[in-house]
PyMOL commands that place a pseudoatom at each C-alpha (Angstrom):
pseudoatom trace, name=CA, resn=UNK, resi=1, chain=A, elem=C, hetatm=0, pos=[64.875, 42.497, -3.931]
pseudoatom trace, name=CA, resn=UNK, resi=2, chain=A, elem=C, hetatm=0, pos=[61.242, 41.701, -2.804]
pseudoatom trace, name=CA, resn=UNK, resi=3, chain=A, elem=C, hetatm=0, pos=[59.728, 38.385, -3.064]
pseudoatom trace, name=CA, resn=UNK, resi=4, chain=A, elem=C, hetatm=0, pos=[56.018, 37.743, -3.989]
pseudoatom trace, name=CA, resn=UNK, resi=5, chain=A, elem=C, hetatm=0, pos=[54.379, 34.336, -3.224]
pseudoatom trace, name=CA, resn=UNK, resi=6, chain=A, elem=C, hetatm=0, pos=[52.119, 33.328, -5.705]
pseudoatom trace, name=CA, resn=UNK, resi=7, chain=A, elem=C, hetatm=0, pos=[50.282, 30.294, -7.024]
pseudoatom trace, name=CA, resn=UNK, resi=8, chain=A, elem=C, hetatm=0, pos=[49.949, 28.611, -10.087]
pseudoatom trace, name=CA, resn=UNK, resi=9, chain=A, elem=C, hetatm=0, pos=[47.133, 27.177, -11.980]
pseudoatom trace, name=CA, resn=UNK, resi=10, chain=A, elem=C, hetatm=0, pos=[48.099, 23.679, -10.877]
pseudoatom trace, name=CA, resn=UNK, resi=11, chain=A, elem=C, hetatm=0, pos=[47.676, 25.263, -7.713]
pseudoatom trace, name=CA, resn=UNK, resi=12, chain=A, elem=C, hetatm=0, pos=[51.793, 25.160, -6.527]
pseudoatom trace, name=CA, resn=UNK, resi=13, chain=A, elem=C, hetatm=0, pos=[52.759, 27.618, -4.190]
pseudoatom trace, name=CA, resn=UNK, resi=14, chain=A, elem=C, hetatm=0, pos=[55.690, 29.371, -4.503]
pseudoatom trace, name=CA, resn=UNK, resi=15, chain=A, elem=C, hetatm=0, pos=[58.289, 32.424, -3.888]
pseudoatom trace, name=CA, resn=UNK, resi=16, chain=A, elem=C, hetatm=0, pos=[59.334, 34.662, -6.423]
pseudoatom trace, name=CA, resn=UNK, resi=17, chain=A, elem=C, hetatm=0, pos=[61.693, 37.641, -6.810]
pseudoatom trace, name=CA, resn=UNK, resi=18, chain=A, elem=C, hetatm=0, pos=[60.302, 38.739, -10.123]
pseudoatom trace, name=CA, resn=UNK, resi=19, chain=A, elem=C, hetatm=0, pos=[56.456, 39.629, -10.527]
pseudoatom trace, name=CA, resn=UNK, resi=20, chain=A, elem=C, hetatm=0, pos=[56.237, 41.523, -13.846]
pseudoatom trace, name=CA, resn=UNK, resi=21, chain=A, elem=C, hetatm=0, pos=[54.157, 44.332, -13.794]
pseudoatom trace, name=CA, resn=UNK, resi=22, chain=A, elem=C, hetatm=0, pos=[52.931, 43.739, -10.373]
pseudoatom trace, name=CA, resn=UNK, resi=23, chain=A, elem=C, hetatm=0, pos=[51.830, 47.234, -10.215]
pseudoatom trace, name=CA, resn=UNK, resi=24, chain=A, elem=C, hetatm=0, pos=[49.731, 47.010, -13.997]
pseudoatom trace, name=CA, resn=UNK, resi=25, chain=A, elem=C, hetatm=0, pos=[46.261, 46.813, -11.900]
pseudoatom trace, name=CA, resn=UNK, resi=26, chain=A, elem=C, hetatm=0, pos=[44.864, 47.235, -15.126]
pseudoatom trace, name=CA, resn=UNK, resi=27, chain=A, elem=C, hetatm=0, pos=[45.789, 44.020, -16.162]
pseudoatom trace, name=CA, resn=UNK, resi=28, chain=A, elem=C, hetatm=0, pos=[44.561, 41.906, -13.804]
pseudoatom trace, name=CA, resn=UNK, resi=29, chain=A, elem=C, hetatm=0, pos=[46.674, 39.847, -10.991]
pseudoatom trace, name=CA, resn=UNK, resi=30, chain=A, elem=C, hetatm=0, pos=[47.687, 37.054, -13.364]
pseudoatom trace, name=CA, resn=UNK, resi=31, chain=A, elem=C, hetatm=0, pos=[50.981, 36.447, -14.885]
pseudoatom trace, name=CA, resn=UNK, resi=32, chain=A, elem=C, hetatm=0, pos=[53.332, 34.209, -16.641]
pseudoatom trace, name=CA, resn=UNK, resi=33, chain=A, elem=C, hetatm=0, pos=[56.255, 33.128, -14.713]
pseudoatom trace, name=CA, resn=UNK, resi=34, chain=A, elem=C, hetatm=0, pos=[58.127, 29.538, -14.528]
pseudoatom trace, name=CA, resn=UNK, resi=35, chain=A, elem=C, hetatm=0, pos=[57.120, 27.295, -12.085]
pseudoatom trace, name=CA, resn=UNK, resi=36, chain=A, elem=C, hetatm=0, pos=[59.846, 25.230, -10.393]
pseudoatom trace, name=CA, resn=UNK, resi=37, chain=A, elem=C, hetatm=0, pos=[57.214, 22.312, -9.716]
pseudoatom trace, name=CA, resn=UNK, resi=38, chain=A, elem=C, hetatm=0, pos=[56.028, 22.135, -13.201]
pseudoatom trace, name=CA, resn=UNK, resi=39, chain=A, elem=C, hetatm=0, pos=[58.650, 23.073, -14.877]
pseudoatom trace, name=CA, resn=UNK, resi=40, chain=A, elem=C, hetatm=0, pos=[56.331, 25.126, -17.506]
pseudoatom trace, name=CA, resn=UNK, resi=41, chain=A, elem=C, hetatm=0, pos=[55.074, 28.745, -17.994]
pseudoatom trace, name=CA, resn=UNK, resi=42, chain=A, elem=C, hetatm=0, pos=[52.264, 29.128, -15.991]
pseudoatom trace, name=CA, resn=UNK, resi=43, chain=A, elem=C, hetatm=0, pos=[49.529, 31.639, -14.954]
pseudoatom trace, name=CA, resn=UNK, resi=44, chain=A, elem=C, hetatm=0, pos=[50.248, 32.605, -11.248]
pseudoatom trace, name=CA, resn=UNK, resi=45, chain=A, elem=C, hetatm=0, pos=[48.369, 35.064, -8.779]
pseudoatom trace, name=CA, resn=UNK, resi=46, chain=A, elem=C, hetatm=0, pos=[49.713, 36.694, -5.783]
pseudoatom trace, name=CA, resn=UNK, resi=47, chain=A, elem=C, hetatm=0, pos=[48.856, 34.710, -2.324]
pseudoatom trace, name=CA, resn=UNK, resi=48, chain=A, elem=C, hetatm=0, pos=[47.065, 36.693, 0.609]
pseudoatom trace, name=CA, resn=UNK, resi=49, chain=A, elem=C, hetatm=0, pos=[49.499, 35.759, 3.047]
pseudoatom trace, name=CA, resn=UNK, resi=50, chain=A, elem=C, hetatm=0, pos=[47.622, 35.573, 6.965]
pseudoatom trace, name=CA, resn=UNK, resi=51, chain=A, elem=C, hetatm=0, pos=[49.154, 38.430, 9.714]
pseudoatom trace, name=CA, resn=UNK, resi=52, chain=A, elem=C, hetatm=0, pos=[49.443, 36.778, 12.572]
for i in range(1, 52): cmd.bond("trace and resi %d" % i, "trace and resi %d" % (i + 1))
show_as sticks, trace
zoom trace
């Protein structure tokens, strides 16, 4: 299973292994999943993680 980090709109980053849709470009890269900081449903985006 793949992990996505993403970020929510508190701006808590985070891992996780289900991104619905992630392929839906259509949609646009926001999505509702629970953050474990806030403890709510919240609109997260996929992080551009840095190669190093």
């Amino acid at each position: 299973m793949e992990h996505t980090v993403v970020r929510c709109a508190e701006g808590h980053v985070f891992s996780t292994a289900s991104f619905p849709m992630q392929k839906a470009e259509r949609l646009g890269p926001g999505r509702l999943v629970r953050c474990p900081r806030c403890a709510r449903l919240r609109s997260v985006v996929p992080v551009a993680l840095e190669k190093r």
